[in-house]
C-alpha positions in Angstrom: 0.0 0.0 0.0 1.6 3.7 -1.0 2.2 6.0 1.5 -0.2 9.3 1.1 2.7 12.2 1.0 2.4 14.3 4.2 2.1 18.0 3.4 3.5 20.9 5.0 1.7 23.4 7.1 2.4 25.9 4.7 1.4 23.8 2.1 -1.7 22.8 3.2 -2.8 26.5 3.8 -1.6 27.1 0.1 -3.8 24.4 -1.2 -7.0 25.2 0.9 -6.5 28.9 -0.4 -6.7 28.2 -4.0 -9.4 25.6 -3.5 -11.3 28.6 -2.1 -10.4 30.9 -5.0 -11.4 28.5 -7.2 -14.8 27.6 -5.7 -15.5 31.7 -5.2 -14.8 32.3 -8.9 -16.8 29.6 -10.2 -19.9 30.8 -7.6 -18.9 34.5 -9.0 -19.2 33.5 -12.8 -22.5 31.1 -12.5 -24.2 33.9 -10.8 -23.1 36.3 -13.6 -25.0 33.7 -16.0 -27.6 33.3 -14.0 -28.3 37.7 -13.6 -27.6 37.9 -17.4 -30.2 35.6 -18.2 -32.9 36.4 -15.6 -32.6 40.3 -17.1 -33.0 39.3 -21.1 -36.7 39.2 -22.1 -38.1 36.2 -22.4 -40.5 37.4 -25.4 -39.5 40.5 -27.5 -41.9 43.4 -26.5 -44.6 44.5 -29.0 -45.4 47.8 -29.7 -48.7 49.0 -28.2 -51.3 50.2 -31.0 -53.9 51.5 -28.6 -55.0 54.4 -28.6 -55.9 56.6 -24.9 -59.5 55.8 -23.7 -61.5 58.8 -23.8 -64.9 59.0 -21.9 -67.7 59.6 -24.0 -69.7 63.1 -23.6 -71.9 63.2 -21.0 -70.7 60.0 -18.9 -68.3 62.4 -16.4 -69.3 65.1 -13.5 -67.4 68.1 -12.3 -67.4 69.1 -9.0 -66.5 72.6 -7.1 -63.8 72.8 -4.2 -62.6 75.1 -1.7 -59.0 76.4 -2.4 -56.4 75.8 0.1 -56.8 79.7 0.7 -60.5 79.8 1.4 -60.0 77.1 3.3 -57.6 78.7 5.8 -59.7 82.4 5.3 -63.1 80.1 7.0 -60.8 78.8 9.7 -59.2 81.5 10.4 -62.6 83.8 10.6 -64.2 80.5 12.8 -61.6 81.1 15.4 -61.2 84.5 15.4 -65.0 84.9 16.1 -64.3 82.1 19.2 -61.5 84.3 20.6 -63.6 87.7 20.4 -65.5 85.9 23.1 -62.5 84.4 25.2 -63.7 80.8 23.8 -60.9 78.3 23.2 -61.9 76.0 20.5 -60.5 73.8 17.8 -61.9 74.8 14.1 -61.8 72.3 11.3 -63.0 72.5 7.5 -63.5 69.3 5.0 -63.7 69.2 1.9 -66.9 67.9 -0.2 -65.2 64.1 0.2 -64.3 64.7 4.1 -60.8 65.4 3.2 -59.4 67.4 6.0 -58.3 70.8 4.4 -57.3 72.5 7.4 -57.3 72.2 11.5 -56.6 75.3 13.3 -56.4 74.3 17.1 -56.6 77.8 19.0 -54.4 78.5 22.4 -55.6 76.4 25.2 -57.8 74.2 23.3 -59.2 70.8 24.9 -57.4 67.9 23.3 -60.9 66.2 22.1 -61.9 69.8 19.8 -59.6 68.4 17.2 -61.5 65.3 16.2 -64.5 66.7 17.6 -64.6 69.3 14.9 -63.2 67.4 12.5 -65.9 64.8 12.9 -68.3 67.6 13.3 -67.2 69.5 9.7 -68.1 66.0 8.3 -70.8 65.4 9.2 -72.3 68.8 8.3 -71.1 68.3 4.5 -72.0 64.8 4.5 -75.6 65.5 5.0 -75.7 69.4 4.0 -77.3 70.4 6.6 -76.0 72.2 10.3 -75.0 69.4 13.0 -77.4 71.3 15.3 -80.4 70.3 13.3 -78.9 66.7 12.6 -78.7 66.5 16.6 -82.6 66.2 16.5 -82.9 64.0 13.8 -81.6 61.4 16.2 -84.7 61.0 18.3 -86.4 59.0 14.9 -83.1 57.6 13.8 -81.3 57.0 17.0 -78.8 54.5 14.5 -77.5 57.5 12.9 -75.0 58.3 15.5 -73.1 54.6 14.7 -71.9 55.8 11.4 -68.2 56.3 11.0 -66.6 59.3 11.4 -69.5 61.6 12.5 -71.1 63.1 15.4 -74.3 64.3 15.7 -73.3 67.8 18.6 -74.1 71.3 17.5 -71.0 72.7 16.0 -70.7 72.0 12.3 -71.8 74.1 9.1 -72.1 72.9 5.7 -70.6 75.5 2.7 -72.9 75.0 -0.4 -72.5 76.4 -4.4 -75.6 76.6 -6.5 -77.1 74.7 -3.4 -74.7 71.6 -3.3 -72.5 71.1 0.0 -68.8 71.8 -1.0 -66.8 71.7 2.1 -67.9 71.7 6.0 -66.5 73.8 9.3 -66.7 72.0 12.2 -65.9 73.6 15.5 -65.4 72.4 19.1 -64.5 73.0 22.9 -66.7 76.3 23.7 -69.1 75.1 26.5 -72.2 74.5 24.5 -72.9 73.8 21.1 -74.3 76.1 20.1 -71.2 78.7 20.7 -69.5 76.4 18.4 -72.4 76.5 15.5 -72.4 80.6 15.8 -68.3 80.6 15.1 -68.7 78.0 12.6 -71.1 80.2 10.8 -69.0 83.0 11.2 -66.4 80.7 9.3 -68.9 80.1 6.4 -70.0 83.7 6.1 -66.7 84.7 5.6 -67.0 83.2 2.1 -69.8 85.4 0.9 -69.4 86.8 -1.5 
């Protein structure tokens, strides 16, 4: 039986070093293949022919919005009107959707005015009316109150064009509602033209 030739130290480092080098390169160059081949189309593309879809004449709506700017004028004329009378209140306005346009939370105002009057400002544009008068409506429909993201507390104002609701103010944290309906008003006025 041959004798298996005892290497070196030095040797056997050597060998296990090139044994790695060679493993790594061939790892190195079957992952090259691989990326080159996972990027190349499998299908050449086609060229699309069609043409833009347009909607046919009287199948789409337009709807009016509040600017950013009226927006901030309502809030702004909403609080003001709470701090002539030493109120502090939280005053939001929606847009037709119930997209928050703006939240002005005056100086010392409760933590629950901000989603009060949010909630409040949609509410009032949901049903285009003034939360006030939706409160009441409660006593046939007591259900009304479970649906999401409204509450049914004086406070809220819808804004109308050509007699549709476009946006809504909602204010809260005077001590009765219907302090918070009057500055809401005050909000919508301010949009008078």
């Amino acid at each position: 039986m041959p004798s298996t030739p005892t290497l070196s130290r030095r040797a056997r480092v050597a060998t296990a070093g090139a044994a790695l080098t060679a493993a790594v390169a061939v790892a190195v160059t079957a992952l090259g293949t691989v990326s080159a081949n996972a990027s190349a189309p499998a299908t050449p593309a086609k060229a699309s022919t069609a043409a833009p879809a347009t909607a046919a004449s009287g199948r789409t709506t337009t709807s009016t919005h509040l600017t950013i700017d009226a927006a901030t004028e309502a809030a702004r004329a909403a609080l003001d009107a709470a701090e002539k009378e030493n109120q502090r209140v939280t005053v939001a306005v929606v847009d037709r959707n119930g997209n928050t346009l703006v939240t002005l939370r005056g100086d010392g105002a409760g933590p629950q005015s901000y989603a009060s009057a949010e909630r409040k400002a949609y509410t009032a544009v949901s049903w285009n009316a003034p939360t006030s008068r939706l409160a009441e409506r409660l006593e046939q429909a007591p259900n009304l109150k479970d649906i999401p993201g409204t509450l049914f507390l004086a406070g809220g104002v819808p804004v109308t064009a050509q007699n549709a609701p476009i946006a809504g103010i909602g204010v809260a944290g005077a001590p009765s509602g219907t302090l918070d309906e009057k500055f809401a008003a005050a909000g919508a006025a301010a949009l008078a033209p």
